[in-house]
C-alpha positions, 0 to 999 in steps of 0.5 A: 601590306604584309601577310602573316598567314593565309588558311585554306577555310570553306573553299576560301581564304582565311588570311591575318595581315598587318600593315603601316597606318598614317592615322595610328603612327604605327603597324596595324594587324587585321584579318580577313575571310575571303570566299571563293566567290571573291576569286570570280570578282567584288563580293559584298563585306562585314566589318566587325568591331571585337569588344575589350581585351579581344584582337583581330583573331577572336572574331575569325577564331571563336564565332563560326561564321564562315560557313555562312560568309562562304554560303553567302558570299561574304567577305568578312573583316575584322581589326584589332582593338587598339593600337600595341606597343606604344610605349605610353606607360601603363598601356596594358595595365588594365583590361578596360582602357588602354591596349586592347581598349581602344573605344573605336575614338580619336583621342585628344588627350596626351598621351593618348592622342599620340596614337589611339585615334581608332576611328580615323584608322578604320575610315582613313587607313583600313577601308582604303586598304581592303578596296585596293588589296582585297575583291571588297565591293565598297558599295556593299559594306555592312558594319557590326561589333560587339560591346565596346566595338558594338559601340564603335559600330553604332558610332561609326554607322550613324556618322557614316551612314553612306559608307555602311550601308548596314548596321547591327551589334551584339549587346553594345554599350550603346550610351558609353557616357552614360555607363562606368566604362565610358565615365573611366575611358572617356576622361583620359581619352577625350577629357572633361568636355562633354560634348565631345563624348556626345560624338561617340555616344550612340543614343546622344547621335541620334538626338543630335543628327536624327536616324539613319535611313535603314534599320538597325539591328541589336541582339542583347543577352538577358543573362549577360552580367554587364547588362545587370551591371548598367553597362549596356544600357540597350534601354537608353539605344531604344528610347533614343531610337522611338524618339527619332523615328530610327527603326531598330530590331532589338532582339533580346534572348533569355538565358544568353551571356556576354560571350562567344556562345552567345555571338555563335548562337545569332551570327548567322541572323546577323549575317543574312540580315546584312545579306537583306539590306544589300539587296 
């Protein structure tokens, strides 16, 4: 593991680092906050899954939620999107697949496949690295994200449910096979084989495996534009959610985009939320 730069930030340590994946094929940036409490021994942590177009910078730099992490005791993790620099022509040419749009998915379709499998990078190559580098309690691992990674944290915590022992997203896409995003990204990543995108869909998991044993929480703007666009979809999450018995705490708030203001504004219920589960 390599280290680009650590910052001193409420007592603790805010740190980006970069590191090989195996699962990748290629180096791998994330970011850390470290509170000072992690200086004494395990602290329990957030993993935090950034939407389209965003790195593992945008999370540590635009949410404000160290000052609760610090309050709390909380690590705070976050990865970037997708792999970079793969050389696959036209990776970065557009915003909603490619660089920076990974989907948190193994892709099985060339050339995809090479390189953007996200969902064995963070399960085989990024926990593993934070438990041995970092003071991270595994026992003690919430899982949260926002659009295309509320996605990928709603994927990756009902298939892993005894790895995050908590759960939330702001305004996920929650049924991507359902949604435009998913009907472009899912083609050329996974192909034309439906149930294959019924893995990475969060309301076709739940029908398929049933619930996890905790609650989840979702926080949805009503001014955001993808939700009038049927990007979202939170409707479809709560159907499938009465419909398995999965507790869900869907929070809807009038006047809220898409953005950062947005995640600032409920970071800190999001945080003492996990905070509660891992009590």
């Amino acid at each position: 593991m390599e280290t680009r730069s650590e910052h001193r930030c409420f007592e603790g340590t805010q740190g980006y680092y970069r590191h090989d994946s195996a699962a990748i094929g290629l180096p791998m940036q994330f970011s850390v906050y470290q509170p000072i409490q992690a200086t004494k021994g395990l602290v329990p942590g957030l993993l935090y899954l950034a939407g389209l177009t965003c790195t593992e910078e945008t999370f540590m730099i635009k949410a404000g939620a160290q000052r609760i992490a610090a309050e709390l005791g909380v690590m705070l993790i976050t990865c970037d999107t997708s792999p970079r620099d793969t050389g696959i022509s036209g990776e970065a040419d557009d915003w909603e697949f490619g660089a920076g749009a990974g989907f948190y998915l193994n892709a099985t379709e060339a050339p995809w496949s090479r390189y953007f499998r996200m969902y064995d990078y963070i399960l085989q190559d990024l926990l593993p690295c934070l438990t041995t580098e970092f003071p991270l309690d595994p026992a003690r691992l919430g899982l949260c994200g926002h659009s295309m990674g509320g996605h990928g944290a709603l994927v990756l915590g009902l298939r892993n449910p005894e790895v995050f022992r908590s759960l939330s997203a702001f305004a996920p896409i929650c049924a991507p096979a359902s949604c435009p995003w998913g009907a472009k990204a899912f083609p050329r990543y996974l192909g034309e084989d439906y149930a294959l995108w019924q893995q990475y869909d969060a309301t076709e998991l739940l029908q398929a495996q049933g619930p996890r044993p905790d609650v989840i929480r979702v926080d949805q703007g009503l001014a955001d534009p993808f939700l009038s666009a049927g990007q979202l979809l939170p409707e479809k999450l709560e159907t499938a959610c009465e419909a398995t018995g999965q507790r869900l705490e869907l929070h809807r708030h009038d006047g809220y985009d898409h953005g950062y203001f947005f995640i600032s504004t409920f970071v800190e219920a999001h945080l003492r939320f996990h905070a509660a589960q891992w009590a």
